[in-house]
C-alpha positions in Angstrom: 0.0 0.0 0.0 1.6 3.3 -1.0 0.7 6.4 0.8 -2.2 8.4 0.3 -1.4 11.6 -2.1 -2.7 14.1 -3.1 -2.3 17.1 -5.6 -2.2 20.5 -3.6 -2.2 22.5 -6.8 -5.5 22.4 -8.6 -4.0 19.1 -11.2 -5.6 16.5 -12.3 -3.5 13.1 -12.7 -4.5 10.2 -15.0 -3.3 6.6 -13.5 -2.3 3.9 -16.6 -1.9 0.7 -15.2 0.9 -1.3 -17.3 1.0 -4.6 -15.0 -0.1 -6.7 -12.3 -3.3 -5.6 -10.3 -4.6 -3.6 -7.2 -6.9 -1.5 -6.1 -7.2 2.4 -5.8 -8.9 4.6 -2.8 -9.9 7.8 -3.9 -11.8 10.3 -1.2 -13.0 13.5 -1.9 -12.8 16.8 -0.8 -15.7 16.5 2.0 -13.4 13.2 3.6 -16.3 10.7 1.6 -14.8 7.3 -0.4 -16.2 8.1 -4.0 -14.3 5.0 -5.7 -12.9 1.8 -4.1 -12.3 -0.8 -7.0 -10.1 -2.9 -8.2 -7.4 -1.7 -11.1 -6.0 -4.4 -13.7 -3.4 -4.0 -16.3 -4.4 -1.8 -19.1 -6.7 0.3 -17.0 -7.1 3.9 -16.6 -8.5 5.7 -13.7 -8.4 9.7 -13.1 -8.0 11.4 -10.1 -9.7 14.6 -9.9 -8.3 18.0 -8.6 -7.5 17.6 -5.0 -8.8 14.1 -4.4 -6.6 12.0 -2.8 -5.8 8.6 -4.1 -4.0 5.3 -2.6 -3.2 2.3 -4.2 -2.9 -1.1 -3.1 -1.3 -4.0 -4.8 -2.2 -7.2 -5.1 0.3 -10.6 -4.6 1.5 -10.0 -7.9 2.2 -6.4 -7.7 1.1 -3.3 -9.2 2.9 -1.3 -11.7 1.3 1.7 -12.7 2.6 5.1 -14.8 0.9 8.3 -13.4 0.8 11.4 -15.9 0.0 15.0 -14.0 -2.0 18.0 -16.1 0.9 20.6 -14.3 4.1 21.4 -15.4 5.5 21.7 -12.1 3.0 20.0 -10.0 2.8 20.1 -6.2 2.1 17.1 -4.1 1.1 16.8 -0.5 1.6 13.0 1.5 0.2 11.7 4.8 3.5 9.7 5.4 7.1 10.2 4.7 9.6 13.5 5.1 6.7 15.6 3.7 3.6 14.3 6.2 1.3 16.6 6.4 0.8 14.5 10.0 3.7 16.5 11.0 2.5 19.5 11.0 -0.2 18.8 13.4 0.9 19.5 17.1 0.7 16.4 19.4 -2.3 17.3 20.9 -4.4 18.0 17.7 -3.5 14.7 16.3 -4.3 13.0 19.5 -7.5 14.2 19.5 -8.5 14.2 15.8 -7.6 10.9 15.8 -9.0 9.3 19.4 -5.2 8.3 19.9 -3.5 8.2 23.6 0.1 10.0 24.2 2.0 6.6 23.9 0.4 5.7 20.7 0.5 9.5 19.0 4.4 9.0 19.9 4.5 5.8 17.7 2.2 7.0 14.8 4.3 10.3 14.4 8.0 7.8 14.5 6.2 5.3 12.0 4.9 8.0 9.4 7.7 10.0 8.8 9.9 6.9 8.2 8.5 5.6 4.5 5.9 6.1 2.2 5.3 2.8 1.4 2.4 1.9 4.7 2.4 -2.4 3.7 5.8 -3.4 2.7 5.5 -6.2 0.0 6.0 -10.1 1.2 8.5 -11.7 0.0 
């Protein structure tokens, strides 16, 4: 499972999958799921302006080309370096998110680590 994204600057991106198979999560701007299906090779799925989208592979893997309507588009992430996560003080993501001290500590370590949430079994 890669980490949610989503583009912060009004683009539109266009997912082409070239092999193996998945599935994409894409919410919209009001937090609601509007698509949760599964993605197969030669598929092409659209995520629109400031949706954010996660995909998930299946055993086989999932390898996908995404194409961006911006010539310098700008991306925001709920994991990795960039987490928007990170911004939030410890007490606002403690209680946006129902979590105690101890586990807010854990979540903020694990998030900024990767972006890649399921590693893939070997």
């Amino acid at each position: 499972m890669s980490s949610p994204t989503y583009a912060a600057d009004s683009s539109v991106r266009v997912i082409y999958v070239a092999k193996g198979s998945g599935r994409i999560q894409i919410v919209g701007i009001n937090g609601a799921s509007v698509l949760d299906t599964e993605l197969k090779a030669g598929h092409l799925c659209v995520v629109p302006r400031f949706f954010v989208a996660s995909t998930i592979a299946d055993g086989e893997g999932l390898e996908y080309l995404s194409m961006i309507t911006a010539i310098q588009p700008l991306f925001g992430e709920f994991t990795g370096e960039t987490s928007v996560w990170g911004a939030l003080s410890p007490q606002v993501l403690q209680a946006s998110l129902n979590l105690t001290p101890e586990f807010e500590q854990v979540f903020r370590a694990k998030i900024k680590k990767r972006t890649i949430l399921v590693p893939p079994q070997d």
